[in-house]
C-alpha positions in Angstrom: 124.5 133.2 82.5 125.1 129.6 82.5 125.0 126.9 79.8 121.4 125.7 80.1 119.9 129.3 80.3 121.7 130.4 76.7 120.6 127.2 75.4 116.9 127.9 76.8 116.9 131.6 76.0 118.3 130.4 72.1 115.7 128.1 71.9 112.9 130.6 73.0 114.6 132.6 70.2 114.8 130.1 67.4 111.4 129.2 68.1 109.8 132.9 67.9 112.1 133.7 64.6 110.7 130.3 63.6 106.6 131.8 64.4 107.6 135.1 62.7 108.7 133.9 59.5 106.0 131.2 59.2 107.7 127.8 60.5 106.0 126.0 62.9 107.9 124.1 65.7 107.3 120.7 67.2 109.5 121.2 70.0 112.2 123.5 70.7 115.2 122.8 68.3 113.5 120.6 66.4 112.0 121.4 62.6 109.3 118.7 61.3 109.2 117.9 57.8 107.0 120.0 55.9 107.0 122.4 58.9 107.4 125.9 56.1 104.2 127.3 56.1 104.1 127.4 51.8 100.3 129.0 52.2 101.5 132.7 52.8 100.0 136.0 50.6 101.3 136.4 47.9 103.0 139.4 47.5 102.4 140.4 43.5 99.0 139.8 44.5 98.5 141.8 47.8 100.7 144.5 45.6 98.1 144.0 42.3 95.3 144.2 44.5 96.0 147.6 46.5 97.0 148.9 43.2 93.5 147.7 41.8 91.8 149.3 45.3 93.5 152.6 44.7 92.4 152.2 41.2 88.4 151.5 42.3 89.0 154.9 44.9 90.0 157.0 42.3 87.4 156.1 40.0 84.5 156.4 42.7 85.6 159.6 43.7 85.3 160.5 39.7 82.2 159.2 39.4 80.9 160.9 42.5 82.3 164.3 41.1 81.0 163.6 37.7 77.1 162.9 39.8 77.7 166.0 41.5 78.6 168.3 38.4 75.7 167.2 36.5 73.3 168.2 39.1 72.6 164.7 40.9 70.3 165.7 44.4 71.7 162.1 46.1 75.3 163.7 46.1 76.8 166.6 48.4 80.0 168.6 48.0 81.7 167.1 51.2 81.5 164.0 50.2 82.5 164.8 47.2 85.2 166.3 48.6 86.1 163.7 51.0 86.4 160.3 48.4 88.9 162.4 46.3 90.9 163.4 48.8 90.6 160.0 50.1 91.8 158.7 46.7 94.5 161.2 46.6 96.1 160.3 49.5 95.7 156.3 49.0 97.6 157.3 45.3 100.1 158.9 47.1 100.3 156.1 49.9 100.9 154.0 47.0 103.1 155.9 45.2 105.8 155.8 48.5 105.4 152.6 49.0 107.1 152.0 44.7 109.7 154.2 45.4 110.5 152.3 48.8 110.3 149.3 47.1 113.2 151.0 43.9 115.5 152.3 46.6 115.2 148.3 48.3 115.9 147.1 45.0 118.6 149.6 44.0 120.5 148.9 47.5 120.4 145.0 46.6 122.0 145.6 43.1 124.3 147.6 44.2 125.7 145.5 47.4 129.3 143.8 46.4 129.4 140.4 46.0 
């Protein structure tokens, strides 16, 4: 490869890292002022509201098997069944996700500095 194509293909690279993480690009090389995209989600928020979504599962499905046990006409046994599985494996979903997020933690604390 010659000089201008590494330079092209590095720029091509810089400015799709650059999309990925949230920068926006004037031109090729070039970072504007102000160009870090600051607006992102939040992440203790995404995290607190799956965690509060799970929650709401967990206590339809609890509410839909209390309806059921008590005789309620509106509510069958498959869905019944089907929201608390549902819930169960969202909990469980969740529950990998923490103990991702402990061994990420775990590996950072432990690197050597």
């Amino acid at each position: 490869m010659s000089s201008p194509q590494i330079s092209q293909v590095l720029a091509e690279m810089r400015a799709l890292q650059a999309r990925v993480g949230g920068v926006q690009l004037e031109a090729p090389g070039a970072l504007s002022p102000g160009a870090i995209n600051t607006q992102g989600p939040d992440f203790a928020q995404m995290m607190k509201d799956s965690i509060n979504g799970v929650a709401q599962m967990q206590n339809h499905a609890d509410a839909l098997a209390d309806s059921y046990e008590s005789g309620a006409k509106n509510v069958d046994l498959t869905r019944v069944m089907l929201e608390v599985q549902k819930a169960g494996i969202a909990f469980r979903a969740m529950t990998e996700v923490r103990n991702k997020l402990i061994d990420a933690y775990n590996q950072v604390m432990n690197m050597p500095v």
